[in-house]
Every structure is written in C-alpha cells, then in structure tokens.
ZADO-358180 format. One record per residue (C-alpha): x negated, y negated, z; residue number from 1; residue in three letters. Coordinates in steps of 0.05 Angstrom, whole numbers. Each point is the difference from the previous one (the first is absolute). Layout:
<recs>
@east=X; north=Y; up=Z; pos=NUM; code=ALA .
...
</recs>
This chain:
<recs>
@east=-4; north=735; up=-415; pos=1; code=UNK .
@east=-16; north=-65; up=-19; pos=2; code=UNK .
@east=-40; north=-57; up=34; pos=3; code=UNK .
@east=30; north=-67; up=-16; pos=4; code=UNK .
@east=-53; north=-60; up=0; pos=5; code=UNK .
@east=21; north=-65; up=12; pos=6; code=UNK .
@east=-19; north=-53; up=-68; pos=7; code=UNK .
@east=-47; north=-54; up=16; pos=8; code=UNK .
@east=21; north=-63; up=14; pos=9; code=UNK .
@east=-38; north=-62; up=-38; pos=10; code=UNK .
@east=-9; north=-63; up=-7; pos=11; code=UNK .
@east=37; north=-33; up=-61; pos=12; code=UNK .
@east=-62; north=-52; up=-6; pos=13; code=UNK .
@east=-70; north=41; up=10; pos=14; code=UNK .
@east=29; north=72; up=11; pos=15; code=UNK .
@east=-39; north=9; up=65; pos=16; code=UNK .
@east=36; north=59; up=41; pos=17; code=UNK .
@east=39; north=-35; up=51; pos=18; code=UNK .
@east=42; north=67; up=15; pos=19; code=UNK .
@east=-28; north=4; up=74; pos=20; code=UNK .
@east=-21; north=-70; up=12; pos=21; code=UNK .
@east=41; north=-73; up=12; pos=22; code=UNK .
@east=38; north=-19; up=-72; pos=23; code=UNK .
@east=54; north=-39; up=-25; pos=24; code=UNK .
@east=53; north=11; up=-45; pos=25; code=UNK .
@east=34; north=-48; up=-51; pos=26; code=UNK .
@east=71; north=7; up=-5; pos=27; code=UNK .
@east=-1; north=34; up=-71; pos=28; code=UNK .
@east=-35; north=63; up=41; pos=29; code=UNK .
@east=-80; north=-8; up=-9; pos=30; code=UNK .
@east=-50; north=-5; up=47; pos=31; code=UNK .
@east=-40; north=-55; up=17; pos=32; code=UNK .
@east=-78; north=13; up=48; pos=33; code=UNK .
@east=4; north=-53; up=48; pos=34; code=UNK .
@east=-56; north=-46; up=-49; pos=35; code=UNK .
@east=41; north=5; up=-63; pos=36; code=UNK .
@east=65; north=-15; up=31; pos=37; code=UNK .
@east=-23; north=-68; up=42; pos=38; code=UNK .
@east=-38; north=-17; up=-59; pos=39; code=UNK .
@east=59; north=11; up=-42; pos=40; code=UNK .
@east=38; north=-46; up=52; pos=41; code=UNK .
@east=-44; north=-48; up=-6; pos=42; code=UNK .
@east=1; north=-10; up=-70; pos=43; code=UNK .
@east=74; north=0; up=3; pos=44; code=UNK .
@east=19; north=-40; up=58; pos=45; code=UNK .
@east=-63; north=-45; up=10; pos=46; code=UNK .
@east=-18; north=29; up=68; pos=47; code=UNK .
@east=16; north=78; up=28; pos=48; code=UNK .
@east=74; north=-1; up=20; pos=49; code=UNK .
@east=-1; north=14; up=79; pos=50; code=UNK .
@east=57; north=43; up=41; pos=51; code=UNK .
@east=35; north=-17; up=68; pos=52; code=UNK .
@east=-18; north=54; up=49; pos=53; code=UNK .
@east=72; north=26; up=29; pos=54; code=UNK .
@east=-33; north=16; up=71; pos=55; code=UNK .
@east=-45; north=-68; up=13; pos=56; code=UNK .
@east=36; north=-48; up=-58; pos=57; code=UNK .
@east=-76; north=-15; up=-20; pos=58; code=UNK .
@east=-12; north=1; up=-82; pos=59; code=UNK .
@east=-52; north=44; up=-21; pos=60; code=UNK .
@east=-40; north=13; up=-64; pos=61; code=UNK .
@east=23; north=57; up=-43; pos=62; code=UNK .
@east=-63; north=40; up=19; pos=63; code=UNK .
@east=12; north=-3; up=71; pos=64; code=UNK .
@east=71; north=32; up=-12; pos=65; code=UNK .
@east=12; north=73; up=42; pos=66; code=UNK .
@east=69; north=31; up=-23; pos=67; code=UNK .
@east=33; north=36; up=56; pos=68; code=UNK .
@east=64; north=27; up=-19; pos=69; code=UNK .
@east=37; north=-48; up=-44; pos=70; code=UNK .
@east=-32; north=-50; up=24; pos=71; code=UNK .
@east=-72; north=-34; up=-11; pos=72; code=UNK .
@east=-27; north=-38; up=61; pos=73; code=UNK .
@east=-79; north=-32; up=9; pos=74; code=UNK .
@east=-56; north=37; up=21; pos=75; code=UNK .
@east=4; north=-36; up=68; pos=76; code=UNK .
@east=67; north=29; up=23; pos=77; code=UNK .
@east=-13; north=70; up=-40; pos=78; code=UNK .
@east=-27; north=42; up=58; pos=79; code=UNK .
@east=56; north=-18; up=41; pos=80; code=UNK .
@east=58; north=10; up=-50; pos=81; code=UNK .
@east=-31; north=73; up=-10; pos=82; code=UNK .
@east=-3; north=11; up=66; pos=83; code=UNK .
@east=73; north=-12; up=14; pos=84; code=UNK .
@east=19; north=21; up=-65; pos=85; code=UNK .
@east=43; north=-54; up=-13; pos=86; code=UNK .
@east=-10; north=-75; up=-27; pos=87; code=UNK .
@east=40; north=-46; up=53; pos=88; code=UNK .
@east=9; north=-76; up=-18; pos=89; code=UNK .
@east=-25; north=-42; up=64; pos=90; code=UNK .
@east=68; north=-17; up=17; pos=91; code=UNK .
@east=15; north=71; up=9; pos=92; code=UNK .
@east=-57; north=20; up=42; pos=93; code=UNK .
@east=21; north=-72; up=44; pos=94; code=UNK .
@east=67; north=28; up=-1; pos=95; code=UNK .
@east=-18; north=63; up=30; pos=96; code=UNK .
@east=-50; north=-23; up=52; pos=97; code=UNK .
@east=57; north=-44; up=25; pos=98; code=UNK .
@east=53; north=58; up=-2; pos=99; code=UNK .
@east=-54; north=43; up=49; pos=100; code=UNK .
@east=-17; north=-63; up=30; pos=101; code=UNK .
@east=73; north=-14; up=31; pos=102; code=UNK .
@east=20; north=76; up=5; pos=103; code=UNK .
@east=-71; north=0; up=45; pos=104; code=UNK .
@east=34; north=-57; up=39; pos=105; code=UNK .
@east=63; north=27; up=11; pos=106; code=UNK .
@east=-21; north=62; up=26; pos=107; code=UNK .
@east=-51; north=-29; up=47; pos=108; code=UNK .
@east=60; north=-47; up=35; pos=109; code=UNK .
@east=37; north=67; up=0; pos=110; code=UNK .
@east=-50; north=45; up=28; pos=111; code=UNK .
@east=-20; north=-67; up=51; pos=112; code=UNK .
@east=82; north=4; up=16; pos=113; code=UNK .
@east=5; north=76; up=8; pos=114; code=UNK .
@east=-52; north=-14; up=62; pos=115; code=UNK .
@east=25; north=-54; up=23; pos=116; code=UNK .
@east=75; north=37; up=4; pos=117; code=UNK .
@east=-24; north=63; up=38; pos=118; code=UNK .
@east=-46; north=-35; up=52; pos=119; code=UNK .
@east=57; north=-49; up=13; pos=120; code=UNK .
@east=37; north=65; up=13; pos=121; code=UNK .
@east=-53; north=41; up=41; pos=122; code=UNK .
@east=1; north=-71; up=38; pos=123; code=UNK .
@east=85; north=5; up=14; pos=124; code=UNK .
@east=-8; north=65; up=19; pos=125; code=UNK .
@east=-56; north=-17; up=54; pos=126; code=UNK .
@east=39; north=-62; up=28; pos=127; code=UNK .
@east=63; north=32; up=14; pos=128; code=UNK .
</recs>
C-alpha cells in the first residue's frame, strides 16, 4: 500500500510554496506567488494587467482574483458565486428576477381571478 503525496507547487521567480495559497500560472505551466507575478506584469506591461469580473463587469487586480469553477471573478462577488455555486453574468441574474417577477404576477391576477369567479358564483346561487 502506497501513500501518494502530492509535489509542491512553486513559484517560478522566488520558489516560495504557493501549493495551498493564491498563485498564478503563466501559460508555459509555472507558477507565479501573487508578488512575483504582478511584479512580473509590471515590468512587462507597464502597470498590472486587470480582469473584468463576469458577475459585476468591474476590473480587478490580479491579486484580488477568486477562481470558481472555470471561471475567476473579484473578491467582492466571491462569497456569493460560492454560495450559489455558479458565476451568473448580471444580465442573467436580471433575466431571472424578471422571469419570477412576471410568473409572480401572473399567478397573483390568477389566484385574485379564481376568487373573484367562485364568490361571483356563491353570489348567483344566493340571488336566484
């Protein structure tokens, strides 16, 4: 019986341990702490490169970046993503709140008209 033990993930740039904690990771495969690779941004871009959030549409700084699935969202809507388990663009969530929103509607006129029909009736019935 053997124990398999997962290798240790470092950075490219100082080797600090990053296994367990945030990283990032070029596209050749290596890993990146969060200070090497925004300082490695820097020096290549002029200024860290920032990400669009797919939930709020705000950009965000690579160190604020949560991944949650497939995707990576910012630290503000993080919680809620895991949560719900899911990453929802804002026209999706409007989307849905209108789809409950006019179901809600429609079955409040119904249930209103469901009333309305059987007093009108027990009213018939009392006339005549």
């Amino acid at each position: 019986m053997s124990i398999e033990t997962a290798e240790a993930k470092r950075c490219t740039n100082c080797g600090t341990d990053v296994t367990h904690g945030k990283r990032m990771k070029g596209s050749n495969g290596q890993y990146w702490c969060i200070a090497c690779g925004s300082a490695d941004q820097i020096k290549k871009h002029g200024t860290t490169s920032q990400s669009q959030c797919p939930m709020c549409n705000n950009m965000y700084p690579p160190a604020d970046a949560h991944r949650i699935g497939e995707h990576y969202v910012c630290s503000k809507c993080a919680g809620e993503a895991r949560t719900t388990g899911k990453v929802v663009a804002p026209s999706a969530m409007k989307s849905a709140r209108t789809k409950k929103l006019i179901l809600g509607s429609a079955l409040l006129i119904l249930g209103f008209g469901l009333i309305f029909a059987h007093f009108s009736g027990l009213m018939d019935e009392l006339l005549y």
